[in-house]
N, C-alpha and C positions, 0 to 999 in steps of 0.2 A: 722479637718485635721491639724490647727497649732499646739495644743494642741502634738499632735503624732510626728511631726517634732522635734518641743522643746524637746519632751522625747528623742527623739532622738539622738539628738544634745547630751543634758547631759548622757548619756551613755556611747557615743564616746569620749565626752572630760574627761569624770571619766578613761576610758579604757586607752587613752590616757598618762594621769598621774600616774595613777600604773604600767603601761612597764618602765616608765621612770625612776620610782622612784625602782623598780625591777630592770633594768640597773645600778642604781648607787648604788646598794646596797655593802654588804663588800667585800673588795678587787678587784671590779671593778669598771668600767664606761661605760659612753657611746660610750669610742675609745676601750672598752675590755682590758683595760691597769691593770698589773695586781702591787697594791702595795707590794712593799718588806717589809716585818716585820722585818727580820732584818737588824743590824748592818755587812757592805758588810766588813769592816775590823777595826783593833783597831790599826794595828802597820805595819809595813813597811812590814812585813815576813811571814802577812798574804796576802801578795798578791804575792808572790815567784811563779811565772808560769815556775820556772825550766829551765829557757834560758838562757844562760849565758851573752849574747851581751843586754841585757838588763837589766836596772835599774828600781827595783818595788819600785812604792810609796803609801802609803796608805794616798789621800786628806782626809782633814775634819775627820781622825781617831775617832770614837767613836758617832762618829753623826748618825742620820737619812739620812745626805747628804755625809758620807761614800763614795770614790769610787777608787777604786785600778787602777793608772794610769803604764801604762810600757814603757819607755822612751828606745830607743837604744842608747846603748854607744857610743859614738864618739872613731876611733880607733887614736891610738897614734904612 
């Protein structure tokens, strides 16, 4: 009877370890969060969202940490 326990046991913690490692396989995890491959921008004008009261910026231009920020303009 322990003998069938312990198989047991090791089946469930194998089983266990493969969802997981299946979870964090490519371009996911375990929050389902999906990696960007690419580059989110290179230059200021790839982040132009076409609103005029706002000023695009492209952080970190050309990196993996890339991210097109939109500031509104202070009026005058």
């Amino acid at each position: 009877m322990h003998r069938i326990k312990s198989a047991i046991m090791i089946v469930l913690l194998i089983g266990i370890i493969a969802v997981i490692g299946f979870m964090m396989g490519e371009n996911s995890g375990i929050t389902s969060a999906i990696v960007a491959e690419t580059v989110a921008c290179y230059e200021d004008s790839d982040c132009d969202d076409r609103i005029a009261q706002t000023e695009d910026v492209c952080m970190n231009p050309g990196t993996n940490d890339a991210l097109c920020v939109s500031r509104v303009m202070k009026k005058e």
